[in-house]
N, C-alpha and C positions, 0 to 999 in steps of 0.2 A: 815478405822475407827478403825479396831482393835490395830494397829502401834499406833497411837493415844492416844486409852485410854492408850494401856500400856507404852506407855511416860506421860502419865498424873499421872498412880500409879506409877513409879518411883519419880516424884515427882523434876524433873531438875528446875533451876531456869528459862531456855527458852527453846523453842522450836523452830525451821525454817524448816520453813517449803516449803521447794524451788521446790514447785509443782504449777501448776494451773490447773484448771477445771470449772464445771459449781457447780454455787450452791448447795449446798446440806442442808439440817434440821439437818441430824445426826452430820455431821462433823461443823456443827454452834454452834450447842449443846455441843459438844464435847470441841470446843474453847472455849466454853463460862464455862465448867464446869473448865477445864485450867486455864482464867483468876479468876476465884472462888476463884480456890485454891493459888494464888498467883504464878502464874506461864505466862512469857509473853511470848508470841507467835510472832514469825515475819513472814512474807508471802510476797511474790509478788502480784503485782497488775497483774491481769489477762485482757492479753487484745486480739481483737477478738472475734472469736466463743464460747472461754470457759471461758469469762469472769463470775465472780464472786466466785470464792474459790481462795486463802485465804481471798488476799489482800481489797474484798467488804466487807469482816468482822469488823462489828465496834471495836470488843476488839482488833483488829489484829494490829501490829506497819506493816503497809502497805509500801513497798518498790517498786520502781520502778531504773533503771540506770538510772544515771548521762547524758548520751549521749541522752536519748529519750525526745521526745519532749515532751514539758510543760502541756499536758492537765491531768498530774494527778500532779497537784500543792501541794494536800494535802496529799500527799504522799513523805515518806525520802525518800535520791539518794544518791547513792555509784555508784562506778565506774564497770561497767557493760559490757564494752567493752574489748576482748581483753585481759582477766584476765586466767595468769596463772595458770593451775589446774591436778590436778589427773585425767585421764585417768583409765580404765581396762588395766589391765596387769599390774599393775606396774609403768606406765610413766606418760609424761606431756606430756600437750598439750595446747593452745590460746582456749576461748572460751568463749562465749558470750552471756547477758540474764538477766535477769530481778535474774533469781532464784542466781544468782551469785553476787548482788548487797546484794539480800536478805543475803546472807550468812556473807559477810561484816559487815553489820548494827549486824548480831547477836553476830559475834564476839568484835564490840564496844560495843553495851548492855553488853558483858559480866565482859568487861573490867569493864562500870559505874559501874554496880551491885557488882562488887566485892568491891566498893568504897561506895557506898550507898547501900548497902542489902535489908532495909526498901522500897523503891524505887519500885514501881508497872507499870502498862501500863503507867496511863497518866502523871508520874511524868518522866517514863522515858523518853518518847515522848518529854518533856518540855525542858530533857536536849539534846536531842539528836537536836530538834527544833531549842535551842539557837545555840547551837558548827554547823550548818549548815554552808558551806562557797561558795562561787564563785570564782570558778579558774578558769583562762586563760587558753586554752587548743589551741593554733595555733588561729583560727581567729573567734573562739567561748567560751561561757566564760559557764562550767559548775558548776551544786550545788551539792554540795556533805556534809555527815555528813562529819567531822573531827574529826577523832579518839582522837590525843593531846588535843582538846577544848575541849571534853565532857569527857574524864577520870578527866583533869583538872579542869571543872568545878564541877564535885560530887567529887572531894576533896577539893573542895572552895580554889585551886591553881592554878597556871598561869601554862598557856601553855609556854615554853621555847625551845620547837624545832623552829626549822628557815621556816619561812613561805614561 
């Protein structure tokens, strides 16, 4: 909670928040004083025993991966599997999860927003919503946001990378 507020008085355009837990009042409160201020919050859908924090958060842009199965349909997908990352120490390592999907979707939010500034949860949601795609991935076809289509679309310009 304290991490929190003082990323809220800092005052970032997002926050991700690539943790899950069970519900809390403070930390609801806390995203909701977040979204107030004009400030959008991403989070994983929490699944299991400690569902509900971020991703049950209505103001939250709620993320799940790409690979997991359908039952959180109202929810963005990035790819979540499998994703190269930082390590302690120093190194890399493959690793996989929900909070790793979330970290994706924040860095396309960051990209929109720096093309639409004005641009809040539900406008960004709109765009992230449309640029969504379905790729073939071996003998399954995942959804995933598309970075190209939603920077392209909050510039009211075409996507020209090769699909």
């Amino acid at each position: 909670a304290q991490a929190l507020a003082k990323a809220i008085e800092l005052k970032p355009q997002i926050i991700n928040l690539s943790l899950t837990g069970p519900a809390d009042p403070l930390l609801q409160a806390l995203i909701q004083r977040a979204v107030d201020a004009g400030i959008v919050v991403v989070g994983p859908i929490a699944r299991g025993s400690d569902s509900g924090f971020p991703g049950d958060v209505p103001a939250v842009l709620s993320v799940v991966r790409s690979e997991a199965d359908a039952s959180a349909d109202h929810a963005l997908r990035a790819p979540g599997n499998e994703v190269l990352t930082l390590v302690p120490g120093g190194g890399y390592d493959f690793a996989s999860g929900d909070s790793l999907a979330a970290a994706a979707v924040s860095g396309v939010s960051a990209l929109v927003l720096e093309r639409q500034r004005n641009l809040r949860t539900d406008g960004l949601r709109a765009v992230l919503d449309q640029s969504t795609v379905t790729r073939q991935n071996g003998h399954s076809a995942l959804r995933t946001v598309d970075a190209c289509l939603a920077v392209a679309g909050a510039a009211n310009g075409a996507c020209t990378a090769s699909r």
